[in-house]
C-alpha positions as CSV (number, residue, x, y, z in Angstrom):
1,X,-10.7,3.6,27.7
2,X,-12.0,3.3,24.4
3,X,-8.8,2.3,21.6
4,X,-10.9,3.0,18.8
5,X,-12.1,6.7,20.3
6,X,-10.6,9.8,17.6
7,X,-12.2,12.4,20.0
8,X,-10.0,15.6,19.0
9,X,-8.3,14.0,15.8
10,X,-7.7,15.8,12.6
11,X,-8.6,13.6,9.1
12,X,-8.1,14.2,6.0
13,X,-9.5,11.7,3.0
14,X,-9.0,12.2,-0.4
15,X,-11.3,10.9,-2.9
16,X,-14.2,11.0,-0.1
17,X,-17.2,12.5,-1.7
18,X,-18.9,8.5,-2.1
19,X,-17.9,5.0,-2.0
20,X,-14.6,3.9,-0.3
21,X,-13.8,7.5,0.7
22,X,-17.1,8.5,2.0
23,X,-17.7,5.8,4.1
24,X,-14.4,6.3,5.7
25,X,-14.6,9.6,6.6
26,X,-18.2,9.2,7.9
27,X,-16.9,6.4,10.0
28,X,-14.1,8.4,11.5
29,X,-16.6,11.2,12.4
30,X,-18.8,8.6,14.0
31,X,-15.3,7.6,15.9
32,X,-15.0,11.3,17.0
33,X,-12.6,12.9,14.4
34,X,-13.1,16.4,13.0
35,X,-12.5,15.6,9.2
36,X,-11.9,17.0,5.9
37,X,-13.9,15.7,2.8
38,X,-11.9,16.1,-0.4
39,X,-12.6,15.2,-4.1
40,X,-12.5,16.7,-8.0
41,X,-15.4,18.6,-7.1
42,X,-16.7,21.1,-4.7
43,X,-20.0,20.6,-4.9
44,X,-20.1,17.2,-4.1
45,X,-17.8,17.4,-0.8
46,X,-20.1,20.3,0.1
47,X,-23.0,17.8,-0.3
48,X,-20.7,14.8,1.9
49,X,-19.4,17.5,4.6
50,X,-22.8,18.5,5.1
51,X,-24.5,15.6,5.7
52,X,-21.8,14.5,8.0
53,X,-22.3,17.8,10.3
54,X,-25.8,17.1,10.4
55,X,-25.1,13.9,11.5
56,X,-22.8,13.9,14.2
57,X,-22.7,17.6,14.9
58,X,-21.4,21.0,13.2
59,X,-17.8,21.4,12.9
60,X,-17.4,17.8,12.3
61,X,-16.4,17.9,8.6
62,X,-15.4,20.5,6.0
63,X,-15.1,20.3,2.6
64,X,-12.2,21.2,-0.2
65,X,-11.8,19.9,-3.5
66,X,-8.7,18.8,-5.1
67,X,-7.7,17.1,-7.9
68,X,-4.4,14.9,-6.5
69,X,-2.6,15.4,-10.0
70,X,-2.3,18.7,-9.0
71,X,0.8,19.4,-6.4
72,X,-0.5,23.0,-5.7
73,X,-3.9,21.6,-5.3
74,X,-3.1,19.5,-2.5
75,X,-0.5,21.9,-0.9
76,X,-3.8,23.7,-1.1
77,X,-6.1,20.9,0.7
78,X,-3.3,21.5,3.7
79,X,-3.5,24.5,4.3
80,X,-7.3,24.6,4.4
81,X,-6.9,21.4,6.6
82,X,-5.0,23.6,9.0
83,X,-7.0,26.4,8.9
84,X,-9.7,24.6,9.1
85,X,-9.6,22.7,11.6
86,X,-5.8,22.4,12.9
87,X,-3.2,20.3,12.5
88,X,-3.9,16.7,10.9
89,X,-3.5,13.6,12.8
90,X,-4.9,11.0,10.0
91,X,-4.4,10.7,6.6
92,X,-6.6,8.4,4.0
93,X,-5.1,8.6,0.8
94,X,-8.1,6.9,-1.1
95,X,-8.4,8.7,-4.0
96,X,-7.6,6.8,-7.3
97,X,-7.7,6.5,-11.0
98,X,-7.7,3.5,-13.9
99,X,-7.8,5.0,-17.3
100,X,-7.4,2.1,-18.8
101,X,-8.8,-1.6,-19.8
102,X,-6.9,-3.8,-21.6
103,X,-3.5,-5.5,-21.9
104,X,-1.0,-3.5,-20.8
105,X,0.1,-4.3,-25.1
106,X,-3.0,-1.6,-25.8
107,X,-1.9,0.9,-23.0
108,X,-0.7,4.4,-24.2
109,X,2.1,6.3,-22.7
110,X,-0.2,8.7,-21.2
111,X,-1.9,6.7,-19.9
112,X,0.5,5.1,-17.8
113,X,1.3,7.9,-17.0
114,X,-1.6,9.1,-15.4
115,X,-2.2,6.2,-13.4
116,X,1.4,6.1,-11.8
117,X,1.3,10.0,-11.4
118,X,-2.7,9.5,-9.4
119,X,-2.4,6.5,-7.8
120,X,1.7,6.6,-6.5
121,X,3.6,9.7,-7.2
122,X,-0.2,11.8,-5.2
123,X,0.5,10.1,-2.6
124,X,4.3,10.4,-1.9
125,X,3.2,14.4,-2.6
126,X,0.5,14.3,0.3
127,X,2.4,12.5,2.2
128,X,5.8,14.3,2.0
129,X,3.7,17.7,2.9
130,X,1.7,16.3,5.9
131,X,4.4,14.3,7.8
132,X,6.8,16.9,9.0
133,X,3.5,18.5,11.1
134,X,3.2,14.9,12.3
135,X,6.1,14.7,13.6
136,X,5.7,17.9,15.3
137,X,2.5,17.4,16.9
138,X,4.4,13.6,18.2
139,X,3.3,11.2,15.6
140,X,0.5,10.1,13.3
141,X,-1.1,7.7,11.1
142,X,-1.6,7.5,7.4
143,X,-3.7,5.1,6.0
144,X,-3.1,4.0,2.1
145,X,-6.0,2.7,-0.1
146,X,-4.1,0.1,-2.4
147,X,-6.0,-2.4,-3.9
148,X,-5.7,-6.9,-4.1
149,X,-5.0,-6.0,-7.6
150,X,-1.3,-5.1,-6.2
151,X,-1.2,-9.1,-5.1
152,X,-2.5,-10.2,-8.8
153,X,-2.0,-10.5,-12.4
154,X,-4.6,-9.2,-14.4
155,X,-5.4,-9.1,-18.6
156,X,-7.0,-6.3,-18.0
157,X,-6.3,-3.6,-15.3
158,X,-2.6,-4.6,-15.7
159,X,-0.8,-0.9,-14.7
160,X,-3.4,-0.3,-12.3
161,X,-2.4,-3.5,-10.8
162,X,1.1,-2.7,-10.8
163,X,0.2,1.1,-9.2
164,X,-1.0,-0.4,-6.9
165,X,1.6,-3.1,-6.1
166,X,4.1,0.0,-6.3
167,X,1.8,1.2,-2.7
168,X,2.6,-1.7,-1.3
169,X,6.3,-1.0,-1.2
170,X,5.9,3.0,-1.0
171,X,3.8,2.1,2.9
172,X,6.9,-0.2,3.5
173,X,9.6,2.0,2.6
174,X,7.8,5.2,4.8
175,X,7.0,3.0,7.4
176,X,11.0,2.5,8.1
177,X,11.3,6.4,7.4
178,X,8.8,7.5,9.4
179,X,8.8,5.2,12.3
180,X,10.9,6.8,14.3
181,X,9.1,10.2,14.5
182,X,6.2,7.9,15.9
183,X,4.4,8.1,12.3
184,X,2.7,5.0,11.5
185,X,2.3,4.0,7.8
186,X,-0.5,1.4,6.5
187,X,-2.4,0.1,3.6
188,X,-5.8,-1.2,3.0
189,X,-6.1,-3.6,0.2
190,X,-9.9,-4.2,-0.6
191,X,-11.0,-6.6,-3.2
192,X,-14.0,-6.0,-5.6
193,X,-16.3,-3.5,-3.7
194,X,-19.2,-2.1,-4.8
195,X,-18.8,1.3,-6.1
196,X,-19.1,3.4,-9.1
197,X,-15.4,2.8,-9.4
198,X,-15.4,-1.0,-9.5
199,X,-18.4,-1.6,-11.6
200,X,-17.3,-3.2,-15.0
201,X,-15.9,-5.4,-12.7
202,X,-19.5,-6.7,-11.0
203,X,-22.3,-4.8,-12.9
204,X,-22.6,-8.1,-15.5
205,X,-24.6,-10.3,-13.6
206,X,-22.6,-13.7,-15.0
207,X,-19.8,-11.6,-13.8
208,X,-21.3,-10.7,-10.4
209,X,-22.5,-14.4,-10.0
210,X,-18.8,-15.6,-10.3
211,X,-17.2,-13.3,-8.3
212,X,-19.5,-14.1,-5.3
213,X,-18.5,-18.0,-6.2
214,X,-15.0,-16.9,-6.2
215,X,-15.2,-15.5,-2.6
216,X,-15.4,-17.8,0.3
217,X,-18.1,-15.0,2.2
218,X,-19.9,-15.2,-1.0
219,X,-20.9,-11.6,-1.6
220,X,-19.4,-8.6,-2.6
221,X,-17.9,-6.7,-0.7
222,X,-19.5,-2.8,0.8
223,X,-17.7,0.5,1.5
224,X,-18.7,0.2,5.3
225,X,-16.3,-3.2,5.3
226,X,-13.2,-1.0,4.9
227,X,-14.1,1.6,7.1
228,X,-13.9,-0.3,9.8
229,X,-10.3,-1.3,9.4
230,X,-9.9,2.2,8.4
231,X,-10.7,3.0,12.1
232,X,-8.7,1.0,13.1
233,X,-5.9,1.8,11.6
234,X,-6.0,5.4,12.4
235,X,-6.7,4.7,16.4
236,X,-4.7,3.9,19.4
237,X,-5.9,0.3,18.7
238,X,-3.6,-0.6,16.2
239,X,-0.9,1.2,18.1
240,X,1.8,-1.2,17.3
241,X,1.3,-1.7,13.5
242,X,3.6,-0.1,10.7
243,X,4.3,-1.1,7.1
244,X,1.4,-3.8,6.8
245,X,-1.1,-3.9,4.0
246,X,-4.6,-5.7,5.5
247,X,-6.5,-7.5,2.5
248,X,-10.0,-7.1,2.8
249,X,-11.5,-9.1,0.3
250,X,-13.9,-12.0,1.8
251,X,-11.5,-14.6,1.6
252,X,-11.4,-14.2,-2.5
253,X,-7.3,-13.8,-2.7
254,X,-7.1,-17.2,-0.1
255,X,-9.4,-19.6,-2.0
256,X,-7.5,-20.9,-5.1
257,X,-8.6,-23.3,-7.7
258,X,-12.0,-24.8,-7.6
């Protein structure tokens, strides 16, 4: 027997038309899930759920757009799940936002806003509408995208920092919830990756150069490194696991002053 096999799984992954979110979802199609691509817009999960059909085979992947500030847009993103392709087993609640650089001295109301309303209250909504048909079906596994940033002080990405130190807790506090209707509750906490999101983090190559002496792997890190723990996460293989965040940053959060 294969732990890691998701042969007859339902996913869906928000924020999963490219970086983090893509490479998750192809990875859980490679693992034999059916999945459901979702982002802002529907061209671009058209584009994602396409080349995941041609890849492992049609049916594999459909596509819906939603916007996760939107409660009827992802009571919306369920029901096409369902109808789609049946009831959801997995959830990767990926998708994310950071309006704002700066000290948290410079950050407007709104703003703060925004991020808490994207990054924490989404997710309590997608997950508050998806667990009851968990529990039905006997249990299932939801996967939260947090961020190191949760584990850090920062001068600049402060609220997004504390948004996502506020997922931390909200994986804990389902976890207990949820537990006993077999429901397991995770995080991922990546460090800097290389996407679009992240750039003005690495896309100054002093920056860069530091980082990658800041890390103890001494590279940045890829989508395709949390995807694996993604799989993992949503499989038999971690079968046993609730309520824990796994930091996937190449050692930088372990390595303290030089």
């Amino acid at each position: 027997m294969n732990p890691f096999d998701l042969t007859g799984k339902v996913a869906v992954i928000t924020g999963s038309s490219r970086g983090i979110g893509r490479s998750i979802a192809e990875h859980l199609a490679g693992a034999g899930a059916r999945v459901v691509i979702s982002s802002r817009r529907q061209e671009a999960c058209d584009e994602v759920a396409d080349a995941i059909n041609r890849r492992f085979g049609d049916g594999s992947a459909i596509a819906c757009a939603a916007g996760i500030a939107s409660k009827p847009a992802l009571e919306n993103l369920v029901e096409v799940a369902r109808s789609g392709l049946g009831e959801v087993d997995i959830l990767v609640c990926n998708a994310a936002s950071n309006p704002h650089y700066g000290p948290l001295s410079t950050i407007s109301d709104d703003q703060f806003r925004k991020i808490f309303d994207n990054n924490v209250l989404s997710t309590h909504w997608l997950i508050s509408l998806l667990a009851p048909q968990m529990a039905k079906r006997g249990g299932g596994s939801i996967i939260v995208v947090s961020s190191i940033g949760g584990l850090l002080g920062s001068g600049t990405i402060g609220a997004y920092n504390i948004s996502k130190a506020a997922d931390f807790q909200l994986v804990r506090n389902l976890a207990v919830e949820l537990g006993p209707q077999n429901i397991r509750v995770n995080a991922l906490a990546p460090g800097v990756i290389k996407t679009d999101f992240a750039k003005a983090l690495y896309e100054d190559e002093t920056a860069a150069a530091r980082l990658r002496e800041d890390t103890p792997l001494r590279r940045l890190g890829e989508p395709d490194d949390i995807a694996g723990a993604a799989v993992f996460l949503a499989s038999a293989a971690s079968g046993h696991i609730t309520g824990q965040s796994i930091v996937i940053d190449g050692g930088a959060t372990i390595q303290g002053a030089k």
